[in-house]
C-alpha positions as CSV (number, residue, x, y, z in Angstrom):
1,X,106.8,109.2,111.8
2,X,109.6,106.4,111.4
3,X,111.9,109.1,110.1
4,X,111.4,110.8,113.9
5,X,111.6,108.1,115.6
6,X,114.5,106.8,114.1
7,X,116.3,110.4,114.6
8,X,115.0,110.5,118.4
9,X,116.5,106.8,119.1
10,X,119.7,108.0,117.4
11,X,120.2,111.2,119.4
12,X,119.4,109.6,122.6
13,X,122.0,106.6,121.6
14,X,124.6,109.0,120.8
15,X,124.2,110.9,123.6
16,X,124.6,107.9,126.2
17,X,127.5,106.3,123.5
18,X,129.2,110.1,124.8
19,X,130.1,108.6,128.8
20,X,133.0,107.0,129.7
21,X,132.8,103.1,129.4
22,X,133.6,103.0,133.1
23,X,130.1,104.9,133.6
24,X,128.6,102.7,131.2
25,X,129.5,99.7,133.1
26,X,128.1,101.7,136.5
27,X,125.3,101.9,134.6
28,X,125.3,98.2,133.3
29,X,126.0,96.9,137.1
30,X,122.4,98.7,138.1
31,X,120.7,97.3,135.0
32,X,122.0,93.7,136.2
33,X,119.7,93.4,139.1
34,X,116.1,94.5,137.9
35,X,116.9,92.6,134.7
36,X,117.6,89.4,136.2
37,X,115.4,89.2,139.8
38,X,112.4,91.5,138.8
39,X,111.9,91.6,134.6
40,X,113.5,88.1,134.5
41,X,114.3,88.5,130.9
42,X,114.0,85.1,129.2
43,X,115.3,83.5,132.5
44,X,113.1,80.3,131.6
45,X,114.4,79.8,128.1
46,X,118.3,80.8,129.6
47,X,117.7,77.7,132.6
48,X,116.5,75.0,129.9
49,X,119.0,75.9,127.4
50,X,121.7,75.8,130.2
51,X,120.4,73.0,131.5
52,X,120.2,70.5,129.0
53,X,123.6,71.7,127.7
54,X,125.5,70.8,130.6
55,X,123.7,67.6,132.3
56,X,126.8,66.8,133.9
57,X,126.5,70.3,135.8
58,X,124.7,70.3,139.4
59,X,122.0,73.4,139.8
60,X,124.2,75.1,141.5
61,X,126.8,75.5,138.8
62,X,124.0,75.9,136.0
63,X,123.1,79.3,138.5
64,X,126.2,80.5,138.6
65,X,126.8,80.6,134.6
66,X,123.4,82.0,134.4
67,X,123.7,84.9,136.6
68,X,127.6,85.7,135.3
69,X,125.3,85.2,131.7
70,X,123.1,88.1,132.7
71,X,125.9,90.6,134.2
72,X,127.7,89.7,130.9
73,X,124.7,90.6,128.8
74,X,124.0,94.0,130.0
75,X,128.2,94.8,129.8
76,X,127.4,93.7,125.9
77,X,124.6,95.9,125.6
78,X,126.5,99.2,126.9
79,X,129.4,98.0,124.6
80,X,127.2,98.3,121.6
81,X,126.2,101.7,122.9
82,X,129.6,102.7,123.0
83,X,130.5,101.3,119.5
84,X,128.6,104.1,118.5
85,X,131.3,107.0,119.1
86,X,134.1,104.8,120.6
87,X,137.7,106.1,119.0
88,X,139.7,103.6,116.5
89,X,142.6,104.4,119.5
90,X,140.4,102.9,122.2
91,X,139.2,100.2,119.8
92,X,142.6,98.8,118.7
93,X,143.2,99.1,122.2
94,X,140.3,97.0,123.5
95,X,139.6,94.5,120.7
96,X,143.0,92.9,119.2
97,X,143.1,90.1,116.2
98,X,145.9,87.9,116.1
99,X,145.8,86.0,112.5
100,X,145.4,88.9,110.8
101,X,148.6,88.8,108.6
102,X,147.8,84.9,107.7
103,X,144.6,86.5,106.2
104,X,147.2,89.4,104.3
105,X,149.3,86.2,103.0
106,X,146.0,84.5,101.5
107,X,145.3,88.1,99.8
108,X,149.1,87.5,98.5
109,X,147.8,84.7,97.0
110,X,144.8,86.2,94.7
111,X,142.7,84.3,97.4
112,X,139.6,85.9,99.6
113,X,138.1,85.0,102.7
114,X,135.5,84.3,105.0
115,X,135.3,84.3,108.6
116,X,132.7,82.4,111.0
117,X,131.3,83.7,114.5
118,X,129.2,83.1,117.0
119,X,126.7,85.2,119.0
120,X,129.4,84.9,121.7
121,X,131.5,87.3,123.9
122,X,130.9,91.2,122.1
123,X,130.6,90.2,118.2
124,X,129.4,93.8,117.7
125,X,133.0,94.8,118.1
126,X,134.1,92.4,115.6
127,X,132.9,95.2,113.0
128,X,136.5,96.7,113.7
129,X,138.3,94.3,111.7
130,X,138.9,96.6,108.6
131,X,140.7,99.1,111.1
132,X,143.5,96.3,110.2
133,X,143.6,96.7,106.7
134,X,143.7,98.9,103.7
135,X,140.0,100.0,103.3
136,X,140.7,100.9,100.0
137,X,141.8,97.3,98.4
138,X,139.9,95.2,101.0
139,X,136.2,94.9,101.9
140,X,135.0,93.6,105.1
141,X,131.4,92.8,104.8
142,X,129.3,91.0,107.6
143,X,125.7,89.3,106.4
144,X,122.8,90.0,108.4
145,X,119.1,89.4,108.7
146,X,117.1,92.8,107.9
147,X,115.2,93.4,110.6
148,X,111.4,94.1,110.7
149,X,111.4,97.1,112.1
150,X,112.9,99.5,109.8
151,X,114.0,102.4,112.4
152,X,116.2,99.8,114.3
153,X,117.7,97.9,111.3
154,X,119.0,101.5,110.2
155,X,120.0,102.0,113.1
156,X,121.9,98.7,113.6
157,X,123.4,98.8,109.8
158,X,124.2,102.7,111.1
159,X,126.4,101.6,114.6
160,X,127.5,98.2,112.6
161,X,129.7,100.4,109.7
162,X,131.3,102.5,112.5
163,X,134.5,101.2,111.1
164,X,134.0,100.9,107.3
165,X,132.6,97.5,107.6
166,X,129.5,96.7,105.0
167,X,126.5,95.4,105.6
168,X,125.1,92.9,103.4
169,X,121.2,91.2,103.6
170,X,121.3,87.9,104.0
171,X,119.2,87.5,100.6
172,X,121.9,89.4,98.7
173,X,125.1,87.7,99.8
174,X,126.6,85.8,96.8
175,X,125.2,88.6,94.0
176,X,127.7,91.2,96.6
177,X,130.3,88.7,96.9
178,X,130.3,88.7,92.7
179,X,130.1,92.3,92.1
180,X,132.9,92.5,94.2
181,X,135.4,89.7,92.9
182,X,134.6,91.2,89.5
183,X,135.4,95.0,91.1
184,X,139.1,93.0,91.9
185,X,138.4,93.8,95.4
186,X,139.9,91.3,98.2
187,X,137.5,90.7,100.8
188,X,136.4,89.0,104.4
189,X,133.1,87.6,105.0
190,X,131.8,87.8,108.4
191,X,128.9,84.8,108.9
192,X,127.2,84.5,112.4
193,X,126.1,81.0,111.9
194,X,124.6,79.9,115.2
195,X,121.1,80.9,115.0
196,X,118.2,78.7,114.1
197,X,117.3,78.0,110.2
198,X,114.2,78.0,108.9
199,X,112.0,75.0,108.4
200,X,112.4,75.0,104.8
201,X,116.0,75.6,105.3
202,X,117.3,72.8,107.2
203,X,119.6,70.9,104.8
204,X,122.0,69.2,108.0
205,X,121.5,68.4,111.7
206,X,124.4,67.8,114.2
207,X,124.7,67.1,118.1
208,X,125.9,70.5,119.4
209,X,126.2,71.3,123.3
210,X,123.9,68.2,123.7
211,X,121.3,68.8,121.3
212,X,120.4,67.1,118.2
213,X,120.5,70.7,115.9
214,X,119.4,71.6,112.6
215,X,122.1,73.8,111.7
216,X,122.6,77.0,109.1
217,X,124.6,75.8,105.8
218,X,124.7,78.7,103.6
219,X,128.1,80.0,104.3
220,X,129.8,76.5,103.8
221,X,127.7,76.1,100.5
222,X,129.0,80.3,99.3
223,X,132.7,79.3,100.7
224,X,132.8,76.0,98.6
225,X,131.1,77.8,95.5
226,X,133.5,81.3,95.7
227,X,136.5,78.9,97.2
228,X,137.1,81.2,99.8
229,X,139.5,80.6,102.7
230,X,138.0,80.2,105.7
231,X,138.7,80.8,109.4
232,X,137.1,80.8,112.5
233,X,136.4,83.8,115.2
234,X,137.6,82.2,118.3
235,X,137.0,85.1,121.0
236,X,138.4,85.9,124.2
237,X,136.8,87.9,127.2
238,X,140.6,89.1,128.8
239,X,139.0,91.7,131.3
240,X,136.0,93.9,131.2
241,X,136.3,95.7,127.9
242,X,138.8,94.1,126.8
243,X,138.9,91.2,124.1
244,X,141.2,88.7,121.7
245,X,139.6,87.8,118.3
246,X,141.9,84.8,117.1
247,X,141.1,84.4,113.2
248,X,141.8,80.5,113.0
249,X,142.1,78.8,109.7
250,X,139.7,76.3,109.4
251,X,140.2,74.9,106.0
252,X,141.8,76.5,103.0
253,X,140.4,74.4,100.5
254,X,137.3,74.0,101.2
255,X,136.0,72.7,97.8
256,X,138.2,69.6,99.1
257,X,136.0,68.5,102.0
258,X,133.2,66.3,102.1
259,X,129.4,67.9,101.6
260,X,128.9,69.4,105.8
261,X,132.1,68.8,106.7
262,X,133.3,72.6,106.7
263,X,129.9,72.9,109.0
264,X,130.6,70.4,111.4
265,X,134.7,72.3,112.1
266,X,132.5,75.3,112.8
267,X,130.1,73.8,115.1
268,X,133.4,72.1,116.7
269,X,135.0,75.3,117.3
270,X,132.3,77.0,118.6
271,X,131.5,74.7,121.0
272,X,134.7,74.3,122.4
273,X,134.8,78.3,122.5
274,X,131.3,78.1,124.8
275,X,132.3,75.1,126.3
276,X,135.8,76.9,128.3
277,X,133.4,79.9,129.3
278,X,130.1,79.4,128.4
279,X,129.0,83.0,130.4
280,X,129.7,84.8,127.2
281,X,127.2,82.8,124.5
282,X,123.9,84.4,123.8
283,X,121.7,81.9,125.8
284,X,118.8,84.2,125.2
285,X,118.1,82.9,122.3
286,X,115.3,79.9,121.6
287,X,117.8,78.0,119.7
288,X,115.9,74.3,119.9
289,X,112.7,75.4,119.2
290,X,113.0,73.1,116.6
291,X,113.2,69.5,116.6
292,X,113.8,66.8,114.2
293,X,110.8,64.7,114.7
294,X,108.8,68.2,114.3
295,X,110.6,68.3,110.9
296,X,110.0,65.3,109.9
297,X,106.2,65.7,110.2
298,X,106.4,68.7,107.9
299,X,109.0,66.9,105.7
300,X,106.6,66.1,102.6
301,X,108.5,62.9,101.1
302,X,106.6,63.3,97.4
303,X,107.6,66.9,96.8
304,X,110.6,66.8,99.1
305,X,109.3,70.4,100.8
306,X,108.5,71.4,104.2
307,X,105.5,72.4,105.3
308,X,105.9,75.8,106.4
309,X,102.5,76.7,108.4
């Protein structure tokens, strides 16, 4: 039953993926409307996050980024669609990396690399990177978190390597990142580290976009361990369709910063990235949903666990 379901969705998906991406955005400016005023999708969690991110902004404002938030969103989902059959041509033409031969001169130097993102502007397109280098000596791999739901995480890891780029589960990360150092293959690292940890992985907290945040810390911890340089994703919206990926170098030592220090120049980045045009950061998501004095009353000082019912 998965198996046909998983073949029905793909059909369907490939089918739509077919249209121009001007009738995909016809289509996206009609989704826009029922989305926002009727379904409402996750308009109460979008207002509070917005909200307490940008006290300083009047109601007004805070309505304005929320509604170009929503007309972004659905552009970002017929993107994806599109990612599904969209030409390298089109997609050299449409996303462009500058950095990319700073990232070659650190291969020069034996070195490997990883790169940190955001869920901001069209990250799915970010799977294009390897189009900019030799597939065969370089391996671009991106972690994610396997989904429950088998027929859409095939389908994701399906649309995801449209370009070559692998697809490595979260749990598996520094046993791939081995195997390939000892294959003598170069590689980039793609972490999206904005989403919310788990309770029994909080490790660090820091004030980001107004919010006192327990933060992810696994790809500082893999980058200090593998010494990996790293850079930052620092993505521009230029026109519909149309984006800059600057690869920013962030540190290329990291084994020489302090414990959460690499962490914090992510969270810095980022939020100067949200902060110039904060339309294009996936507000969507519940990303306070939890707090420290929550923590703390799960925080078991004798065992030094979490409580994690």
């Amino acid at each position: 039953m998965e198996s046909l379901l998983y073949y029905l969705i793909f059909a369907f998906w490939f089918v739509v993926s077919l249209l121009p991406l001007r009738v995909l955005y016809f289509f996206s400016d009609l989704l826009y409307f029922p989305l926002y005023y009727c379904i409402r999708y996750r308009r109460k969690v979008v207002r509070r996050n917005l909200v307490d991110s940008f006290p300083e902004k009047s109601l007004e404002e805070i309505v304005r980024i929320e509604k170009k938030f929503y007309s972004y969103f659905c552009d970002y989902l017929m993107e994806t669609i599109k990612l599904f059959t969209i030409s390298e041509k089109q997609m050299r033409k449409r996303m462009r990396f500058e950095g990319v031969e700073d990232v070659k001169a650190a291969f020069e130097e034996g070195r490997s690399c990883c790169v940190y993102l955001g869920h901001y502007c069209n990250w799915e397109w970010i799977t294009s990177l390897p189009l900019h280098f030799d597939k065969e000596e370089v391996v671009l791999g991106q972690i994610y978190h396997v989904l429950e739901n088998k027929t859409f995480n095939d389908l994701f890891v399906r649309v995801r390597s449209r370009f070559q780029a692998v697809n490595i589960p979260m749990a598996e990360t520094l046993r791939k990142i081995i195997s390939y150092r000892r294959e003598g293959k170069k590689m980039i690292i793609g972490f999206i580290s904005d989403q919310t940890p788990f309770w029994n992985n909080i490790h660090y907290w820091t004030n980001f976009l107004n919010h006192d945040t327990p933060v992810l810390t696994g790809a500082e911890r893999i980058a200090r361990q593998v010494d990996f340089v790293v850079y930052y994703a620092d993505i521009v919206r230029v026109k519909r369709g149309y984006y800059v990926c600057r690869l920013k170098k962030v540190a290329h030592d990291p084994r020489r910063l302090e414990e959460f220090q690499l962490t914090e120049l992510y969270f810095r980045e980022l939020e100067r990235t949200i902060q110039k045009a904060p339309q294009y950061w996936l507000w969507t998501h519940n990303r306070w949903k939890r707090t420290r004095e929550e923590f703390n009353r799960r925080y078991d000082e004798e065992s030094k666990r979490v409580r994690l019912d």
